[in-house]
N, C-alpha and C positions, 0 to 999 in steps of 0.2 A: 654800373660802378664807374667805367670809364669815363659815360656822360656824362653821368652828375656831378661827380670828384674829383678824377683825375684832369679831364681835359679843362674844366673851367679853371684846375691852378696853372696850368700848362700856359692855355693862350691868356694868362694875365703876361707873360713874359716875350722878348723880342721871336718872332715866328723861327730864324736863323740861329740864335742861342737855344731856342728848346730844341731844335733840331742834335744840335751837338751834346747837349746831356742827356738827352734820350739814348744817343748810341752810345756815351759813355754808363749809360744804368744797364743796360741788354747787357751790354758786354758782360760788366758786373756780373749778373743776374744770371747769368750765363756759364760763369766760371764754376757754380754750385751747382755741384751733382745733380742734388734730389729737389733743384730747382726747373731746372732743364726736363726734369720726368715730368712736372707738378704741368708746364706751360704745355709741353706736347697733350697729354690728357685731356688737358682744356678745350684745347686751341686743333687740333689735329684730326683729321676725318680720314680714315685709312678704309676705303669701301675701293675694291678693283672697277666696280661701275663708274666709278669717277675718272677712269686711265682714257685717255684722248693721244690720238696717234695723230699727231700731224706733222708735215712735212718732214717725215720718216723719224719724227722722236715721240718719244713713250712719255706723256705727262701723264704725274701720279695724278693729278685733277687740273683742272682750266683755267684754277685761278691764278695771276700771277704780281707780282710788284714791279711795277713802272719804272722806267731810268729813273734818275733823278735822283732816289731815294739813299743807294747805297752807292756814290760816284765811283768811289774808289776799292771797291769791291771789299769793303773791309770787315761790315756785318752781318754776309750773304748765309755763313753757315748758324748762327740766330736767329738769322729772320726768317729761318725756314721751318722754325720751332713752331711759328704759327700758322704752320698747313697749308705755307702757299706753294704752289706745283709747280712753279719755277720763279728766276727771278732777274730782271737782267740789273749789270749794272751800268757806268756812266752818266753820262755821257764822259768816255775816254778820248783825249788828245795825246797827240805823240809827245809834247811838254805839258808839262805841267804850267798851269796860269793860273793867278788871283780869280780872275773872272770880272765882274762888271763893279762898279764901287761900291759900298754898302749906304744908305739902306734898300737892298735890294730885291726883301722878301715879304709881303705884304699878305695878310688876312682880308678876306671881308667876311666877316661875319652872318651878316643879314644875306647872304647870297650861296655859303656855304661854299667861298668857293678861295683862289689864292691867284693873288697877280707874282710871279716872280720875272726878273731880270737878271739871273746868276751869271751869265753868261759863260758856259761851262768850265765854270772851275772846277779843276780838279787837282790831281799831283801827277799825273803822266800813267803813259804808258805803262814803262817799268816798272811803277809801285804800283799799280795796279797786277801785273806778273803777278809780282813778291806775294801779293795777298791774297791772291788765285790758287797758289801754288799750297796753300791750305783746305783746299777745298774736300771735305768729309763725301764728297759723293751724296749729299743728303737730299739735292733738289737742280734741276737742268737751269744752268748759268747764260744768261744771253750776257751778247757784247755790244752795249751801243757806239756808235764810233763817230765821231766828228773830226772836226779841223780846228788847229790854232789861231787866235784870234785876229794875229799877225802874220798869218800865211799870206802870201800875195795870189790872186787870182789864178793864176798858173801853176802854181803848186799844191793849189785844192787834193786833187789825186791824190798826189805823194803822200799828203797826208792820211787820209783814210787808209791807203795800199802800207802805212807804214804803221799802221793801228790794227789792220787787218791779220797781216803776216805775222806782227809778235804775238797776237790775240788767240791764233788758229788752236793750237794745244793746247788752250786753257779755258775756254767757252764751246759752247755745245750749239750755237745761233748767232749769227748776227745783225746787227740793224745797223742802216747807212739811215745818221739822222742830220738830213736834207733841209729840215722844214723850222728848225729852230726860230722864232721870232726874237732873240735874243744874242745874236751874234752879228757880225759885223760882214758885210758885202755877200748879203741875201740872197740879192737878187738871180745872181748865177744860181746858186744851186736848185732854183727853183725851175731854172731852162734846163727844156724839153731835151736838146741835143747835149748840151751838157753831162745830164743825169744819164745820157744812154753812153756817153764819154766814161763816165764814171765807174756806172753798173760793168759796164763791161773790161774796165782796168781788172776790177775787184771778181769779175766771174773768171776770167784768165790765172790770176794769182790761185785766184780757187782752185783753179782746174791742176796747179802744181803740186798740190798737197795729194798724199795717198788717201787719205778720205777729205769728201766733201764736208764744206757746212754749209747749213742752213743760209740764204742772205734774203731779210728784208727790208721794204723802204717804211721808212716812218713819215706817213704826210698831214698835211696844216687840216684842220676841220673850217678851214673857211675858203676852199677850192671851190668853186662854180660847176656845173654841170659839163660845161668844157673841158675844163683842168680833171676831170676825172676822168672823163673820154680818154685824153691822154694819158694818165695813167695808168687806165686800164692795157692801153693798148702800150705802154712803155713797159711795164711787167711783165705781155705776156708775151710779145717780139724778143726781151732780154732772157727771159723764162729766169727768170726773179721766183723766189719760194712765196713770197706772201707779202704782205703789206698791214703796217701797222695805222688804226684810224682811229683817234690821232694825237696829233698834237696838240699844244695850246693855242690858244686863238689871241687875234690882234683885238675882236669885235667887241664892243662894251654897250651893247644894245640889252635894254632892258632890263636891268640889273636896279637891285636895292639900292645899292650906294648912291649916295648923294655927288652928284657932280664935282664938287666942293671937294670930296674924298678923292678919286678918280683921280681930276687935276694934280692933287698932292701927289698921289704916289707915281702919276707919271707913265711912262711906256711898260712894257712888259708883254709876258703870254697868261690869257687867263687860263685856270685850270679849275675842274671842280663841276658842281649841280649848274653852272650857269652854260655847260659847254655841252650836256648830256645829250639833248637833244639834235644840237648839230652833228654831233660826230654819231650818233645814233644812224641821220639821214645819211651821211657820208658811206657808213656801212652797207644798209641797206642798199644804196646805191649801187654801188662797187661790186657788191653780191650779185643783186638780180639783176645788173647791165652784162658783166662779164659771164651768166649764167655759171655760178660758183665754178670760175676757172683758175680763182690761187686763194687758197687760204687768207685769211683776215684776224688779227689780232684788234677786236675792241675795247677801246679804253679814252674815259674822258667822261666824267660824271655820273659811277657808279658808287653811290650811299647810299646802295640795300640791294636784295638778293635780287625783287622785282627789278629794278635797274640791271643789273647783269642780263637775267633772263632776256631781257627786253632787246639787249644785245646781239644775245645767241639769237633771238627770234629772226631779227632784222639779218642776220648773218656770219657773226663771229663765231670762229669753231674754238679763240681762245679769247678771256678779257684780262687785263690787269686791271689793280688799284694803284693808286697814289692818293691823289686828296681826298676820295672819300674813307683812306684809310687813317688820314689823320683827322676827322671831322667824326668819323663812328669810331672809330678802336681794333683793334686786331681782333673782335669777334666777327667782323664782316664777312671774311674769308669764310670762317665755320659756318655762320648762312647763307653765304652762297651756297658752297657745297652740300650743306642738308636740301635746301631748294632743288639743287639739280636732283638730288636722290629721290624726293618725293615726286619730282615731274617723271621721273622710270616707271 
């Protein structure tokens, strides 16, 4: 139904306006009792063989929803109606910013996949709080945490350490996201000394709190066999919980779209079936270089169960959706998860 119906009315319309009445219909949809019963029913796989214990937390299953989706944490107890086992939100800044100019969220169709350039817009820290502070206990919340877009060089830290510290009491994980293609003076956060400047502001602050959380890096799936060396060895020198593979990509290799297209819509990160394969390799990599010495969250071109699995195989103990949740439909999640049960 969703393929046939829904989503061909969906992407007649701007990618960025379906986005926003979509969370205005959930909410809706959502406010109705025996509505709320009807979608868990559907959409929900309650099997304890699905519970995965990583980096000292209990997920009710593996699958999860990608930053991006819920910035400002405002749908997270919804969208947990559809059986995903956890879900992070952000990308959070300590202000709140417009983000990049519109039009800045692009479909390709023929590729299955989405260029965007949002450049983390959000509303801030604080209203992020506010809407945390709702949270039903229903599914483990990560925190993705970045910088403002007019931070100066120097005050990079300050930012994450100021994202970190409000965030601590209200998220159960977090992710320092490093690897953005879409924000403004890149180039630092992608240095090696840098990032061990960083991790280790952010392991310190950690270390104040009576209990720990969870910190991982979210990195680019277009790293070289180098850049992962390093990584590897940045994670397990900082003893980092885990690493997220990945993010969107700069590459526009071999893709459907027409050059002519491309050109139009201009810079961005791609995400989606076009990036599956890279960040697949990334995994894999990361895995059996570091002989599984930290946990790995994959995600970046899962539309279908096989795709996930393909994941775990290469090395992810968790994966999230995004585009291929908005390219299949909230039943993906439920295939995943029956897949994992038939592979027990």
């Amino acid at each position: 139904m969703y393929k046939l119906i829904i989503r061909p009315i969906l992407f007649c319309f701007d990618p960025e306006r379906v986005h926003h009445m979509t969370f205005s219909l959930l909410r809706f949809l959502n406010k109705l009792p025996l509505v709320i019963g009807l979608i868990r029913k559907i959409y929900v796989v309650e099997d304890a063989r699905l519970e995965k214990k990583v980096f000292g937390l209990t997920f009710k299953n593996p699958v999860g929803l990608a930053a991006g989706f819920d910035k400002n944490a405002v749908l997270y107890n919804e969208l947990a109606n559809f059986g995903f086992g956890f879900i992070e939100i952000g990308t959070v800044t300590p202000k709140g910013q417009e983000g990049n100019p519109k039009k800045r969220l692009f479909r390709l169709k023929e590729d299955q996949g989405i260029i965007n350039r949002m450049g983390f817009n959000n509303e801030g820290v604080e209203a992020a709080i506010i809407n945390l502070k709702k949270n039903k206990g229903k599914v483990i919340i990560g925190g993705n945490i970045g910088k403002n877009t007019q931070t100066k060089p120097e005050n990079y830290t300050q930012d994450y350490l100021e994202c970190f510290k409000a965030l601590h009491p209200f998220v159960d994980y977090f992710v320092l996201n490093v690897s953005c293609p879409n924000v403004g003076s890149h180039a630092k956060l992608n240095d090696k000394e840098y990032l061990e400047e960083l991790i280790g502001a952010v392991q310190k602050a950690n270390n104040n709190f009576k209990s720990q959380k969870p910190v991982l890096l979210k990195i680019a799936p277009d790293l070289n066999d180098n850049q992962l060396d390093e990584i590897i060895e940045l994670v397990v020198n900082t003893k980092l919980d885990g690493v997220i593979a990945s993010n969107t990509s700069i590459d526009r290799s071999d893709l459907k779209a027409s050059s002519q297209q491309l050109e139009t819509i201009g810079n961005g990160g791609l995400s989606g079936l076009p990036i599956k394969d890279k960040s697949t390799r990334v995994i894999k990599y990361l895995s059996q270089k570091s002989n599984k010495a930290f946990p790995i969250i994959g995600v970046g071109g899962i539309h279908s169960a096989a795709d996930a699995l393909e994941k775990i195989k290469a090395g992810a103990d968790l994966v999230q959706l995004y585009t291929g949740f908005i390219y299949e439909g909230p039943k993906l999640v439920k295939r995943i998860n029956k897949a994992l049960l038939k592979k027990q």
